[in-house]
PADO-218812 format. One record per residue (C-alpha): x, y, z; residue in three letters; residue number from 0. Coordinates in steps of 0.25 Angstrom, whole numbers. Example, Ala and Ser with C-alpha at 12.3 -4.5 7.8 and 13.67 -1.06 7.14 Angstrom:
# PADO-218812
KEGU     xx     yy     zz  code  pos
KEGU     49    -18     31   ALA    0
KEGU     55     -4     29   SER    1
//
This chain:
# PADO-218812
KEGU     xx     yy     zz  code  pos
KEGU   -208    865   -280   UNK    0
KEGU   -201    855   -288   UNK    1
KEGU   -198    864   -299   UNK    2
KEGU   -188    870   -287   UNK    3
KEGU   -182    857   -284   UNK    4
KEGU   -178    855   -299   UNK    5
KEGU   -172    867   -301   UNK    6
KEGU   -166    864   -287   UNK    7
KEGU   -159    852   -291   UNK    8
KEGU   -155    855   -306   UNK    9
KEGU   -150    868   -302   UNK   10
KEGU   -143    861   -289   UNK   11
KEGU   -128    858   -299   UNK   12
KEGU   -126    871   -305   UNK   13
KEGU   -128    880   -293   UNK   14
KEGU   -116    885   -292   UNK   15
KEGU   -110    881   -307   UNK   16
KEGU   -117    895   -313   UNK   17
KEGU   -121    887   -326   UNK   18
KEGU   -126    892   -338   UNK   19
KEGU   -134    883   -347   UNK   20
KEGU   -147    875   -348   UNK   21
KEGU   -140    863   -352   UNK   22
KEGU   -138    854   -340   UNK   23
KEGU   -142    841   -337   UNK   24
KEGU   -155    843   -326   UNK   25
KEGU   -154    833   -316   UNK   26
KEGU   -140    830   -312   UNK   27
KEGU   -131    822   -299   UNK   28
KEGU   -127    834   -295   UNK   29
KEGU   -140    840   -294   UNK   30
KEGU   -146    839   -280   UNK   31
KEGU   -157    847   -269   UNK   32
KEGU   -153    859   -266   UNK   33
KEGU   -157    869   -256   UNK   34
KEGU   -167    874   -263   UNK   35
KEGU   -176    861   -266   UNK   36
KEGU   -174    860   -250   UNK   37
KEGU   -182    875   -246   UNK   38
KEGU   -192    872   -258   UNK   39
KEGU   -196    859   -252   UNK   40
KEGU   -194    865   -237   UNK   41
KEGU   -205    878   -241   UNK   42
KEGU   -215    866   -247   UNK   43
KEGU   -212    858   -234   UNK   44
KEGU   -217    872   -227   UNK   45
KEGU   -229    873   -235   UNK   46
KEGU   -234    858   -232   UNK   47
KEGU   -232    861   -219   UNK   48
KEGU   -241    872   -218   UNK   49
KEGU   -252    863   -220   UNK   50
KEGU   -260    875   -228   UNK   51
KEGU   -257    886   -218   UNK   52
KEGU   -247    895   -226   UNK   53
KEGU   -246    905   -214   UNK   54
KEGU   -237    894   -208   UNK   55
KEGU   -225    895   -221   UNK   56
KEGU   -217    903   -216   UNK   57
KEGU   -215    893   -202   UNK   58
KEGU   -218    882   -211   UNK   59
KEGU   -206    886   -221   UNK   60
KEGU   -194    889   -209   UNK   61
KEGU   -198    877   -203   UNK   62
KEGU   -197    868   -217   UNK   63
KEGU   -185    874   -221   UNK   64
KEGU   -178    871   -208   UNK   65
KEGU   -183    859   -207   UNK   66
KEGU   -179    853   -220   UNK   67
KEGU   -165    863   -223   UNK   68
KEGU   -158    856   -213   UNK   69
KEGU   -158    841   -219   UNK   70
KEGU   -152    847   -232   UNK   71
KEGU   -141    856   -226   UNK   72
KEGU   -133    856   -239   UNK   73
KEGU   -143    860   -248   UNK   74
KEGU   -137    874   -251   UNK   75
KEGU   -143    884   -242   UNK   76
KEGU   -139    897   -242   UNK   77
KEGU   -131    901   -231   UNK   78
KEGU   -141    911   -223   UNK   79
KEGU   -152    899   -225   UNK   80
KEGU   -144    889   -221   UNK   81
KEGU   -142    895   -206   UNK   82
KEGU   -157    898   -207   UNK   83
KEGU   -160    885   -207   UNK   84
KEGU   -150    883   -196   UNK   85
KEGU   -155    894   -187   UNK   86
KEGU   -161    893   -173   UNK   87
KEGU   -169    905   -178   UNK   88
KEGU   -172    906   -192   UNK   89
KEGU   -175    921   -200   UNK   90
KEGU   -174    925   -214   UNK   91
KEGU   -163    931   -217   UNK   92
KEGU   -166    940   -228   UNK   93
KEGU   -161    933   -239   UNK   94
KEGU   -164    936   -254   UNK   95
KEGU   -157    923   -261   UNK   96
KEGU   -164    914   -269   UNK   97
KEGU   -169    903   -258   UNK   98
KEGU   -180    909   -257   UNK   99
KEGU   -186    907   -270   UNK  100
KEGU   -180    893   -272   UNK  101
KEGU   -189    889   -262   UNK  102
KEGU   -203    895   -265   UNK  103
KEGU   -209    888   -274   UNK  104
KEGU   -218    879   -264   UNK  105
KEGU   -226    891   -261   UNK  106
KEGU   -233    893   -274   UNK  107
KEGU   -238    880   -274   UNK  108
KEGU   -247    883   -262   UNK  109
KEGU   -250    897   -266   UNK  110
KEGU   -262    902   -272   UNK  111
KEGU   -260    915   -275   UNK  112
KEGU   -250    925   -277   UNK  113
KEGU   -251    929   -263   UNK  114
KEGU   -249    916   -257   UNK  115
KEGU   -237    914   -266   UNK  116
KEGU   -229    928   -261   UNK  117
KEGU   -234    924   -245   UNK  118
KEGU   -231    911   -245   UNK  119
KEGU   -217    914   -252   UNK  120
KEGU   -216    924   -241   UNK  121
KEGU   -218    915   -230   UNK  122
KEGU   -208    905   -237   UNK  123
KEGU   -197    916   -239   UNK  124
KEGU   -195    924   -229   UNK  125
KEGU   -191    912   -221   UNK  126
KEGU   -178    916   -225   UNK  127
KEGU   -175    926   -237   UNK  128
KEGU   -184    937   -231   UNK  129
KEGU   -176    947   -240   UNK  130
KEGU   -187    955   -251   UNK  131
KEGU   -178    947   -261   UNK  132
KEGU   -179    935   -256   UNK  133
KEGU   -194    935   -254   UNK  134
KEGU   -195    941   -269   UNK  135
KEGU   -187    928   -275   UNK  136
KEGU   -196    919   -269   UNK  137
KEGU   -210    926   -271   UNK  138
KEGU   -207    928   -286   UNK  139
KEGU   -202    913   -287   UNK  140
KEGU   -215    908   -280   UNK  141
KEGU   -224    918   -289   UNK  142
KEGU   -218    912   -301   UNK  143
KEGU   -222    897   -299   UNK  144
KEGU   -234    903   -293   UNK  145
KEGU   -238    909   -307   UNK  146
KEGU   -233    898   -314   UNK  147
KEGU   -242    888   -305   UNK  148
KEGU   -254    897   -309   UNK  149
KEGU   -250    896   -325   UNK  150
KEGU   -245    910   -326   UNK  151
KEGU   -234    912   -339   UNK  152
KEGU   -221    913   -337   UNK  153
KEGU   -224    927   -344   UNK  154
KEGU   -233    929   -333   UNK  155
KEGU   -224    925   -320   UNK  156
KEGU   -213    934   -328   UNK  157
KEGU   -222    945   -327   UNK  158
KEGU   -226    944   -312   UNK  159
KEGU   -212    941   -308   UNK  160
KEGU   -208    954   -317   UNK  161
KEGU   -218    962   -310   UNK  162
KEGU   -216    958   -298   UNK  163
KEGU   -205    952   -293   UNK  164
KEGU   -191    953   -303   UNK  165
KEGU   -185    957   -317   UNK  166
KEGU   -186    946   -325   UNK  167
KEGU   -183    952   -338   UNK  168
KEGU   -170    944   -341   UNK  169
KEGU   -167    931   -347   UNK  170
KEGU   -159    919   -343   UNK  171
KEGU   -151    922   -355   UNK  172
KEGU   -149    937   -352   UNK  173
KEGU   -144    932   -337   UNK  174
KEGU   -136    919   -340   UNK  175
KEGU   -122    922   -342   UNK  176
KEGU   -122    931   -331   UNK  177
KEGU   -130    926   -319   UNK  178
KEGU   -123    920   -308   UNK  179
KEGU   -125    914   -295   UNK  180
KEGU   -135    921   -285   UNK  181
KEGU   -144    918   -276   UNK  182
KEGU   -152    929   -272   UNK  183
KEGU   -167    930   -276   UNK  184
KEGU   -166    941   -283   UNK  185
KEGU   -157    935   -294   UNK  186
KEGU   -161    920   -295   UNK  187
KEGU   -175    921   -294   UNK  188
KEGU   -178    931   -307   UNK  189
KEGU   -168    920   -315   UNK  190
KEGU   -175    908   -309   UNK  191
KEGU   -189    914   -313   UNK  192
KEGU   -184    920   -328   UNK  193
KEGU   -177    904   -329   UNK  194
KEGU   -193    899   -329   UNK  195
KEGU   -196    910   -338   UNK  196
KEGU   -189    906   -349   UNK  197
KEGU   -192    891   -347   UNK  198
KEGU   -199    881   -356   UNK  199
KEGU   -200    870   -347   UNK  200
KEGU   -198    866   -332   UNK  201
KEGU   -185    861   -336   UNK  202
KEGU   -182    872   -345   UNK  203
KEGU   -184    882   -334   UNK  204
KEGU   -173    873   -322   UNK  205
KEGU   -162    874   -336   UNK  206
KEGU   -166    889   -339   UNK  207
KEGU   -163    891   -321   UNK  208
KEGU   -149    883   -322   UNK  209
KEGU   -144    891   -335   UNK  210
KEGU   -141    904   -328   UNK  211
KEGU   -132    897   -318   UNK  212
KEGU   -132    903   -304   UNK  213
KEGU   -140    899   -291   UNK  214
KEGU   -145    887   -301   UNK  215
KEGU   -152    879   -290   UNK  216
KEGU   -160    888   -285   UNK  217
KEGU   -163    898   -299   UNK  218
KEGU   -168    884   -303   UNK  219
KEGU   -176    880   -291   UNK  220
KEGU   -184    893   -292   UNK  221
KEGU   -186    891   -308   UNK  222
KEGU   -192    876   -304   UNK  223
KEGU   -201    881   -296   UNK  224
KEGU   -205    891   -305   UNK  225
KEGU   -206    883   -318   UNK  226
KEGU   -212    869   -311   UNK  227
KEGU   -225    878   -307   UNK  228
KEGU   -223    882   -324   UNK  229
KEGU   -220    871   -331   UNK  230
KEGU   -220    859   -321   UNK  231
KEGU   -209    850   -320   UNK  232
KEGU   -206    838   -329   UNK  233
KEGU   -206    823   -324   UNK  234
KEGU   -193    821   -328   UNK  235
KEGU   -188    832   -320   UNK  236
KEGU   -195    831   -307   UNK  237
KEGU   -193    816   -305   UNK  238
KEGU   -178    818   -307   UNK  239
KEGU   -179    830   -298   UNK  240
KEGU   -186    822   -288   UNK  241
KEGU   -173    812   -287   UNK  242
KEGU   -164    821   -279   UNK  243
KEGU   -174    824   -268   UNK  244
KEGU   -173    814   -256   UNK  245
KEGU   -186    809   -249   UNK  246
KEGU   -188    821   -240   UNK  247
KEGU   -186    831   -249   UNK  248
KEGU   -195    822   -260   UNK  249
KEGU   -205    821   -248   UNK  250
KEGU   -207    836   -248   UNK  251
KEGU   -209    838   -262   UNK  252
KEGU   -219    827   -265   UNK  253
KEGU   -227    832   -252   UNK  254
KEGU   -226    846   -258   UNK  255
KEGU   -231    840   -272   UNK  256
KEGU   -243    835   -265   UNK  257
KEGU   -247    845   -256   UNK  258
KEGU   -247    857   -268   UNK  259
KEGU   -255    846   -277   UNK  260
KEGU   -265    848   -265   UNK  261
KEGU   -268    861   -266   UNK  262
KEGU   -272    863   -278   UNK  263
//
């Protein structure tokens, strides 16, 4: 999960600045939380207080996310999710953008199998984006780190993802120049996943999510997750990291840390 919250907040400065390198400096003054730090922490929050009983996550996410949106209302929600949080009466509203996946990745750290990985994804999703796309983005996500916590190759999640899931028979190199901002499932997550592909290293996989510019925050977040479960995350990395969360969102995470430690 932390792996999202790196990539969160590197990513956080270039969002909208479509750049195109892997040369930037990592941690920055401009870098800050963003949106999707928030729902990540919000879905483990929903996991802890299941207390075991995962036929409760679906509640358990509505009620986390509602409960802790609101204190960071300019965080960078979407439109249609920012009036859900709002709403006297909250329904998904079949969306396919990419907020789905940034979130997921808490889920495969409870999951056991393959099946617990695409129900409890389910569960967590169709919260909100209910669209087929949408559940597809974060399903494929949380398969990744799944596979990658169970020592799978990234030759092997390739495969699986491939087979399964979408094309990922492209390069960063192939795509650069060209990609642009978008924040729909369908064409961040396959780059956020072929980003991890392509990396050596934890922090080579965050450089290799920034370089193709677009929805940076968030093509980063869903690479973190993927390549924390990989290749863990450096020291160095994750204490800086750790210095941009305040005390709620720090309580959260070291909770979380604790409670997946505990399961295995």
């Amino acid at each position: 999960m932390l792996g999202a919250v790196v990539g969160d907040i590197v990513g956080s400065r270039f969002e909208f600045k479509n750049y195109k390198s892997k040369e930037f400096e990592l941690f920055h003054a401009d870098c800050f939380v963003t949106d999707d730090s928030i729902m990540t922490l919000a879905v483990a929050e929903a996991i802890m207080s299941c207390q075991g009983d995962y036929t409760k996550l679906y509640d358990a996410t509505i009620a986390s996310m509602r409960l802790i949106g609101p204190k960071y209302p300019c965080s960078g929600y979407g439109e249609s999710f920012f009036r859900w949080l709002y709403s006297d009466r909250p329904k998904p509203y079949d969306s396919y953008g990419n907020g789905a996946a940034m979130r997921i990745s808490p889920i495969a750290y409870i999951a056991s199998s393959l099946t617990d990985v695409k129900k409890y994804s389910k569960a967590v999703t169709e919260t909100t984006h209910n669209n087929v796309e949408g559940l597809k983005g974060s399903e494929a996500v949380a398969c990744a780190i799944f596979f990658a916590r169970e020592g799978k190759t990234q030759a092997e999640i390739k495969d699986f993802i491939n087979s399964n899931y979408y094309d990922l028979n492209f390069t960063l190199a192939d795509i650069r120049e060209t990609y642009e901002f978008d924040v729909s499932c369908q064409e961040s997550v396959p780059q956020a996943i072929v980003a991890f592909l392509e990396a050596n290293s934890f922090e080579d996989a965050i450089r290799n999510a920034i370089s193709i510019g677009g929805d940076a925050d968030t093509i980063a977040a869903m690479t973190g997750s993927i390549a924390e479960a990989y290749f863990t995350i450096p020291e160095a990395i994750s204490s800086k990291a750790l210095t941009y969360l305040d005390e709620y969102q720090l309580d959260i995470l070291q909770r979380f840390e604790i409670f997946r430690k505990g399961l295995k």
